[in-house]
NUMAR-71069 format. One line per 5 residues: their letters; for each residue y, x, z of N, C-alpha, C. Coordinates in Angstrom, 1 decimal, padded with zeros to 4 digits. Layout:
<recs>
A = Y/X/Z/Y/X/Z/Y/X/Z; ...
</recs>
This chain:
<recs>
XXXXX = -128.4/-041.5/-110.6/-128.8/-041.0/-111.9/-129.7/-039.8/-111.7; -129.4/-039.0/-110.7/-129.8/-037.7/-110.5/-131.5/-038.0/-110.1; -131.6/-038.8/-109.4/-133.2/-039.5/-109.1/-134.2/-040.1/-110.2; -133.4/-040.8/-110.8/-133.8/-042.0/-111.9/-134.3/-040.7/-113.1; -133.5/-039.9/-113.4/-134.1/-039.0/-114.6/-135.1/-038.3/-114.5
XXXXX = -135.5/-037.2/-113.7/-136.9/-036.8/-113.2/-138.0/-037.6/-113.2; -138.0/-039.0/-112.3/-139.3/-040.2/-112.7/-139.0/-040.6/-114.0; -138.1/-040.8/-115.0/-138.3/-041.4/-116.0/-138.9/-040.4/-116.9; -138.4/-039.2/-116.6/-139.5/-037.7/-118.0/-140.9/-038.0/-117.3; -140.8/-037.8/-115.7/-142.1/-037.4/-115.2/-143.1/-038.7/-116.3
XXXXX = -142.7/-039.8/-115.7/-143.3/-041.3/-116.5/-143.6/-041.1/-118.2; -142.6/-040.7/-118.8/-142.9/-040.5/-120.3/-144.0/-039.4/-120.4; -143.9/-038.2/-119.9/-145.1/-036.8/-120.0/-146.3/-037.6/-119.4; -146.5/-038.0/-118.6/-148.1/-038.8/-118.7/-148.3/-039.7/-119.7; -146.8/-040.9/-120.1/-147.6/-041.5/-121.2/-147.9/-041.0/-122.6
XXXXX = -146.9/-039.6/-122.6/-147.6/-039.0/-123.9/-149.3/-038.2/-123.3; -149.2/-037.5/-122.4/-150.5/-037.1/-122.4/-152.1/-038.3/-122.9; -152.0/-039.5/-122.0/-152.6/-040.5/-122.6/-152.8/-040.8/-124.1; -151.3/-041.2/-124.6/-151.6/-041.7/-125.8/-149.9/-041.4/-126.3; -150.1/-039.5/-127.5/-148.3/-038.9/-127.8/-148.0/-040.2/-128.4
XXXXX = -146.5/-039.8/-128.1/-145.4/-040.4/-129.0/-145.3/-040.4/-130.2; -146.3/-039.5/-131.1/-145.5/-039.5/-132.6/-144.1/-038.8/-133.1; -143.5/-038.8/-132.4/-142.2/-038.5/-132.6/-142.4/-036.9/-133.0; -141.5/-036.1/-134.1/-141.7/-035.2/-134.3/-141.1/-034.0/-133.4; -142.3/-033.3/-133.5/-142.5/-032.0/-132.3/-143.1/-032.7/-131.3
XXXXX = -143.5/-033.8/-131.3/-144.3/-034.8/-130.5/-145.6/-034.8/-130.9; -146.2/-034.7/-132.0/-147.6/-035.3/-132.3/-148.6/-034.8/-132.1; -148.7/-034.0/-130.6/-150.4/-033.8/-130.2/-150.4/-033.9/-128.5; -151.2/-034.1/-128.0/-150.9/-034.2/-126.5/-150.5/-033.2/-125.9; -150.8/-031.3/-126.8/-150.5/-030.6/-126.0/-149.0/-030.3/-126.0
XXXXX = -148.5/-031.1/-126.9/-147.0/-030.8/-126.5/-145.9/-031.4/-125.6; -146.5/-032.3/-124.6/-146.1/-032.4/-123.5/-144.9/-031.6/-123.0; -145.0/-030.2/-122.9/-144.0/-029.0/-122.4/-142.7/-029.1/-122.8; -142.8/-030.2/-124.0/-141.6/-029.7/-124.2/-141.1/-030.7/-124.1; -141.3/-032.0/-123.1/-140.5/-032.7/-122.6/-140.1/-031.9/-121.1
XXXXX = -141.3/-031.3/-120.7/-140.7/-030.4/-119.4/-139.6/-030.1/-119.8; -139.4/-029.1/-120.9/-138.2/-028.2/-121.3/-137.1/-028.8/-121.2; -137.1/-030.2/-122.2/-136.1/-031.1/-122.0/-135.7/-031.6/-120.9; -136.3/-031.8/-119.7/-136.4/-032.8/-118.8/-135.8/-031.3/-117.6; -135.7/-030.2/-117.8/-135.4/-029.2/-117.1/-133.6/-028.8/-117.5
XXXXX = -133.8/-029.5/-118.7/-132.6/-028.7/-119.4/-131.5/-029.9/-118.7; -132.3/-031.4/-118.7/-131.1/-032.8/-118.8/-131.1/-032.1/-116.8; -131.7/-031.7/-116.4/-131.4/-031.8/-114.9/-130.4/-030.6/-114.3; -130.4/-029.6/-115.0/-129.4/-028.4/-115.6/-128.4/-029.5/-115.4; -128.3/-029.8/-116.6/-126.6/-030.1/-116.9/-126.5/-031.3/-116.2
XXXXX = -127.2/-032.5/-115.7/-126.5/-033.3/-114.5/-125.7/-032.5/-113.1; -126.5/-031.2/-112.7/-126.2/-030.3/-111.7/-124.8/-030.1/-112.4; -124.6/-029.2/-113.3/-123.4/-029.1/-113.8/-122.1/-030.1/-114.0; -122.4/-031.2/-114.4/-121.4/-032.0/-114.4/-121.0/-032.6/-113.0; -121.8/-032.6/-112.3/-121.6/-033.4/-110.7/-120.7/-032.2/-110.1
X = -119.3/-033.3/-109.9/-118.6/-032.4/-109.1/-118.9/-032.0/-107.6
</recs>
């Protein structure tokens, strides 16, 4: 899991750069970052939970 989540944000932040998601706080390409943010935060807390 700990592998699989980093390529799967990395994968979605390019395909929003190409062509956003729409999704709200989503709809312009410069907002990219804040999948970083998320994608920083989900790897946080996998560290955390792994005993």
């Amino acid at each position: 899991m700990s592998k699989i989540l980093p390529a799967l944000l990395l994968a979605v932040m390019l395909l929003h750069l190409v062509r956003p998601l729409g999704l709200p706080g989503l709809r312009r390409r410069a907002d990219f970052w804040k999948i970083a943010v998320v994608a920083i935060a989900l790897m946080m807390l996998t560290v955390l939970i792994r005993p």
